[in-house]
C-alpha positions in Angstrom: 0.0 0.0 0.0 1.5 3.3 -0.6 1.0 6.3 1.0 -0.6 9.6 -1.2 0.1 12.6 0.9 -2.0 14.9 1.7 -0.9 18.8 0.9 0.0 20.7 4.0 -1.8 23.7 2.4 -5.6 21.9 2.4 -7.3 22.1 5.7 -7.4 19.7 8.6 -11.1 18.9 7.8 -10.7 18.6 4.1 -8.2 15.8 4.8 -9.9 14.1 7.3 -13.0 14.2 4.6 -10.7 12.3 2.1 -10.0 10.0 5.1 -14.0 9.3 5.4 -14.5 9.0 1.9 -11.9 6.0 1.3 -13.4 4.4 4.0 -17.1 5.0 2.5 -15.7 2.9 -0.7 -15.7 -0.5 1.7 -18.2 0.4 4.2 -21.3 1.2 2.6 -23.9 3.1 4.2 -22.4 3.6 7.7 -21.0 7.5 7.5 -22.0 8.6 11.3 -20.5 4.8 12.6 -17.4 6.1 10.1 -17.0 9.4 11.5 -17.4 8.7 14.9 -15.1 6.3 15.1 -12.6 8.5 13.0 -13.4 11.1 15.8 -12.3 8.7 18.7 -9.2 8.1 17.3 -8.2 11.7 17.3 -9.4 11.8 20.8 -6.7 9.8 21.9 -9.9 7.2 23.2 -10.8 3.1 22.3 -13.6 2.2 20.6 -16.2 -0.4 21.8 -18.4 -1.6 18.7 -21.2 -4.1 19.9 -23.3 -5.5 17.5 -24.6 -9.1 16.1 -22.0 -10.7 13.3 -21.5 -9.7 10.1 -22.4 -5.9 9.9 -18.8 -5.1 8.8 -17.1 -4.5 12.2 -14.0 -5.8 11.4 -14.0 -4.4 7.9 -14.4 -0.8 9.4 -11.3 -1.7 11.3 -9.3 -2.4 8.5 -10.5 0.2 6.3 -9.8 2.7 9.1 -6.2 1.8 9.7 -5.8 1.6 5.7 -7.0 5.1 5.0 -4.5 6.3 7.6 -1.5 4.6 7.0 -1.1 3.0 10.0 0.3 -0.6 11.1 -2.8 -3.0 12.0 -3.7 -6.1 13.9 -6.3 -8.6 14.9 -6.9 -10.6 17.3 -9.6 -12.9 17.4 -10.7 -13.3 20.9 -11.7 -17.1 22.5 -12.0 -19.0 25.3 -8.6 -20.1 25.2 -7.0 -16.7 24.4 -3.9 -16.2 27.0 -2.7 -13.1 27.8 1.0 -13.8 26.5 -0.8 -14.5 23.2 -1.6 -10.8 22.9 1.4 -8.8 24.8 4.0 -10.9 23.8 6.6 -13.7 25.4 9.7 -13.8 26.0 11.9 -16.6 24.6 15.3 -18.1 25.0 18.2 -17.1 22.0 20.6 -20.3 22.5 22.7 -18.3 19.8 23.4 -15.1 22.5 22.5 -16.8 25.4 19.7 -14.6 26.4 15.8 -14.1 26.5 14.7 -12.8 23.7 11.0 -10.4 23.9 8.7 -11.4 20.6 6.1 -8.8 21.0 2.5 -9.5 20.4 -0.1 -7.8 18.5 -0.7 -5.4 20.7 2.4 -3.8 19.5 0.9 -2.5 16.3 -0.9 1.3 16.2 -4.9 -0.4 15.4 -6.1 -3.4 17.4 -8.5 -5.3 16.5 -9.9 -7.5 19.5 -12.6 -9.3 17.7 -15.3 -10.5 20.1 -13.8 -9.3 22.9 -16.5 -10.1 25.5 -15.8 -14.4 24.6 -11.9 -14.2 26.3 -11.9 -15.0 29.5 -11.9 -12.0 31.9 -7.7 -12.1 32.3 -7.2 -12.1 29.3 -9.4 -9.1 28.7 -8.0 -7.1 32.1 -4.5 -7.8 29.4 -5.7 -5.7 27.1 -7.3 -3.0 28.8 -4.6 -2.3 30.5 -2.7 -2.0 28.0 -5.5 0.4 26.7 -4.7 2.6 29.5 -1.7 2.7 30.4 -0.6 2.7 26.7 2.5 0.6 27.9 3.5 -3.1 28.5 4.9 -4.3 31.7 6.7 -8.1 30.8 9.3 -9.6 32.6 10.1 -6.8 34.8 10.6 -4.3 32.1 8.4 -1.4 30.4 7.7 -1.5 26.9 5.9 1.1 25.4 3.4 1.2 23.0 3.1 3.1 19.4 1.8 6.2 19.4 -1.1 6.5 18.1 -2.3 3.7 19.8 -6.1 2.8 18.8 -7.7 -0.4 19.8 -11.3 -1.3 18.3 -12.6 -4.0 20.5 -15.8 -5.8 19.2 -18.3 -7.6 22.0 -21.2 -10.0 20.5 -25.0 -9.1 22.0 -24.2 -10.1 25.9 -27.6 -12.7 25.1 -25.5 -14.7 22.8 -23.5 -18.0 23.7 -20.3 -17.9 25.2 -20.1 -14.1 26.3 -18.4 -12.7 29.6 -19.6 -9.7 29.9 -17.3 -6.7 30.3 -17.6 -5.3 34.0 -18.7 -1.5 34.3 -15.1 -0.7 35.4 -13.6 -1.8 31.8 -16.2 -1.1 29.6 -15.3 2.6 31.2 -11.8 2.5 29.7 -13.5 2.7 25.8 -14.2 6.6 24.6 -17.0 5.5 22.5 -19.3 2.9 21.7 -21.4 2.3 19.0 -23.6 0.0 16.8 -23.4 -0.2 13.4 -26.6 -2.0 12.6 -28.3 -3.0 9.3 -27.6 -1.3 6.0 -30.4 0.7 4.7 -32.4 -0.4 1.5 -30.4 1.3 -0.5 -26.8 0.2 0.6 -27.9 -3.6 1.0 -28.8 -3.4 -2.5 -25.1 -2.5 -3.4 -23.9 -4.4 -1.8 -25.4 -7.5 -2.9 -25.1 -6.5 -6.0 -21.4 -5.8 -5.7 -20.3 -8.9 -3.7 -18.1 -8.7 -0.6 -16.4 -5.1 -0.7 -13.2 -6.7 2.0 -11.0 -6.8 -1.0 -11.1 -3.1 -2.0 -9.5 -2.7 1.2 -6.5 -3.7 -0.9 -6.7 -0.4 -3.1 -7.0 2.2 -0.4 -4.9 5.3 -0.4 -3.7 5.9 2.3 -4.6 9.8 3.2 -2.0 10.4 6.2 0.3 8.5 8.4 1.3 8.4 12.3 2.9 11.6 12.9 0.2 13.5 10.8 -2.7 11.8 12.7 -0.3 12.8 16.0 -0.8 16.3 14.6 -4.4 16.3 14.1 -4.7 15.0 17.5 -2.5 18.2 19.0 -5.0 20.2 16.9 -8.1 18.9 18.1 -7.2 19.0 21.8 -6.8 22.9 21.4 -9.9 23.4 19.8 -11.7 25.8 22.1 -14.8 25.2 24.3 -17.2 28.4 25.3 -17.8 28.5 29.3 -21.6 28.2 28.5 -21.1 24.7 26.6 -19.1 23.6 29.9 -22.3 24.6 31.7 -24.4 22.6 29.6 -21.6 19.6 30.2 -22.3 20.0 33.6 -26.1 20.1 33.5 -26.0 16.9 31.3 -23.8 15.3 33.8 -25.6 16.3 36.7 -29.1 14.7 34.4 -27.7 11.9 34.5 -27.0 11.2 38.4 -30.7 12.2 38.7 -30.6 15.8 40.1 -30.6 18.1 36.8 -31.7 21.6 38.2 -34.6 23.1 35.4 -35.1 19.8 33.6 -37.8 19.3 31.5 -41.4 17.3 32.5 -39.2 14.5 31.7 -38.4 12.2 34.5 -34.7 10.5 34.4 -34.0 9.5 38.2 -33.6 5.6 38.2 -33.4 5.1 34.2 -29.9 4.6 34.8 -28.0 2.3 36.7 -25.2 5.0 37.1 -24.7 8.4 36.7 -21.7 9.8 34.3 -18.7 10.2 36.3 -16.1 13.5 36.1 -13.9 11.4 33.9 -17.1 11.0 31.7 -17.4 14.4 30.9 -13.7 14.6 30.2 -14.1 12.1 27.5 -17.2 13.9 26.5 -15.3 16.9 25.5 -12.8 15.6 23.7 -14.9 13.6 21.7 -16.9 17.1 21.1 -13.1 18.8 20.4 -12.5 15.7 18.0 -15.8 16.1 15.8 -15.4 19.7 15.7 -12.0 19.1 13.9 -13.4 16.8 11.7 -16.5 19.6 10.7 -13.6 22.2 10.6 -14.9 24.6 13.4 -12.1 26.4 15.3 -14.6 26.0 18.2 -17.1 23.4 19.8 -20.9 24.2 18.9 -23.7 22.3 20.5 -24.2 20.2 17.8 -20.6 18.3 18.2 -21.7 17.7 22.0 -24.9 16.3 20.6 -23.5 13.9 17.9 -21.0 12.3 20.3 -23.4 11.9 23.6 -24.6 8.7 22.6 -21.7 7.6 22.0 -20.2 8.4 25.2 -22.4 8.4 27.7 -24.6 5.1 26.3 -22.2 2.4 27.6 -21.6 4.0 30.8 -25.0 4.6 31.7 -26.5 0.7 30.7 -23.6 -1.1 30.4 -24.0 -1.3 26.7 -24.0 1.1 23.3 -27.8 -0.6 22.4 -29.5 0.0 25.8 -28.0 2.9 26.4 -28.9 4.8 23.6 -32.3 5.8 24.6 -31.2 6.9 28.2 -28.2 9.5 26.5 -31.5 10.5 24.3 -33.9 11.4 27.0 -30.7 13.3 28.5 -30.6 15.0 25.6 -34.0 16.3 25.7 -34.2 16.9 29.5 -31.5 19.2 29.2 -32.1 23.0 27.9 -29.2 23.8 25.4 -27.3 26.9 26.6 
């Protein structure tokens, strides 16, 4: 795959629109599932995608890291997945007389876990810790991780077979987490009429590479955020723990099992930053705090991006925009 570059004279959001659109060419009819998770990634966050099999989860994976140039993995996750299998193991060189580290997939900039939720919880606790401390601890010595570092982990419907369902405390550690559900009419149609779209993966152009998406990352964390949308941060986070001051006739105490935490809002804004970039606004409007609340805020208020959904919604419309 070679790598076109992008001129440093086009805007930010211009380029990151060519990113979207080489990823459109594989995954059909999925441009908010697209650009939200494009939006994670420059947030410095992990992405959670839970849906049934199929719906082109690990082909949005691909195409992502293909369209930005950047080394990818997957790991498919199993009963029988051991933790060594996806940090690495050391073994022993009889030529220097010395153990030798062989990293494990974890070392590459996008992660794939496929299915995370059917490892066994170790093996899972592996992982996200590596998610957050964006560093590998193995035989008593650090090893960092690339930077960027993105990992797209994919969970099965918790109702399905041979699930362990991620505890409140790790699905925490993912930014986002979406669905991408069923194509619409008109997408199904071309894709069934086009076959499996997997190998056009192969004739992506890549739009950037690692220290350009490290830029756009510095860029989007400076994006600037108007006191009055922290109030409304605020309001929605206080919704959610069941004592929003002024809320609408809509009632929201004991919808949720939690409220958002601080650390919730955090991600919450730069998710918000994040979109904004991608829109090309030098500042944070409403409407990028709306598109990425869902998103945010559905996982940690159900446990899950599907039940979730319709809690963040009611939030939504409980709380007055500033």
């Amino acid at each position: 795959m070679t790598v076109r570059p992008a001129s440093q004279t086009l805007p930010t959001s211009r380029r990151l629109t060519a990113v979207l659109q080489q990823i459109a060419q594989v995954v059909v009819g999925k441009n908010e599932p697209i650009r939200l998770a494009l939006t994670c990634l420059i947030a410095r966050g992990h992405l959670l995608i839970e849906d049934i099999p199929g719906v082109g989860k690990s082909t949005l994976a691909q195409a992502l890291a293909a369209a930005l140039g950047l080394q990818y993995a997957r790991v498919q996750f199993t009963s029988d997945l051991l933790p060594a299998d996806l940090l690495g193991v050391s073994i022993f060189d009889s030529r220097s007389n010395a153990f030798r580290f062989h990293p494990g997939p974890v070392f590459r900039s996008v992660v794939l876990a496929d299915e995370i939720n059917r490892a066994p919880p170790k093996t899972q606790s592996a992982l996200l810790e590596a998610m957050e401390e964006r560093q590998v601890s193995q035989d008593g010595e650090t090893r960092l991780l690339p930077d960027p570092f993105f990992v797209i982990a994919t969970q099965n419907p918790v109702e399905q077979i041979g699930a362990y369902p991620l505890p409140e405390s790790q699905l925490d550690r993912f930014m986002l987490a979406i669905e991408l559900g069923y194509p619409d009419a008109s997408a199904e149609r071309d894709l069934l009429a086009g076959g499996d779209r997997r190998p056009r993966l192969e004739s992506i152009a890549a739009q950037a590479d690692a220290p350009t998406l490290r830029e756009w990352q510095r860029e989007a964390a400076s994006i600037h955020v108007a006191p009055a949308l922290l109030d409304y941060v605020q309001a929605l986070l206080a919704a959610s723990r069941g004592h929003a001051a002024g809320a609408r006739s809509e009632r929201l105490e004991g919808m949720a099992r939690r409220g958002l935490s601080p650390r919730a809002g955090l991600m919450l804004l730069a998710a918000a930053r994040a979109y904004a970039l991608i829109e090309g606004r030098a500042m944070v409007v409403p409407e990028d705090l709306q598109a990425v609340f869902a998103a945010v805020a559905g996982h940690r208020l159900a446990g899950g991006a599907r039940a979730g959904a319709a809690l963040a919604q009611a939030l939504l419309r409980a709380v007055p925009l500033p």
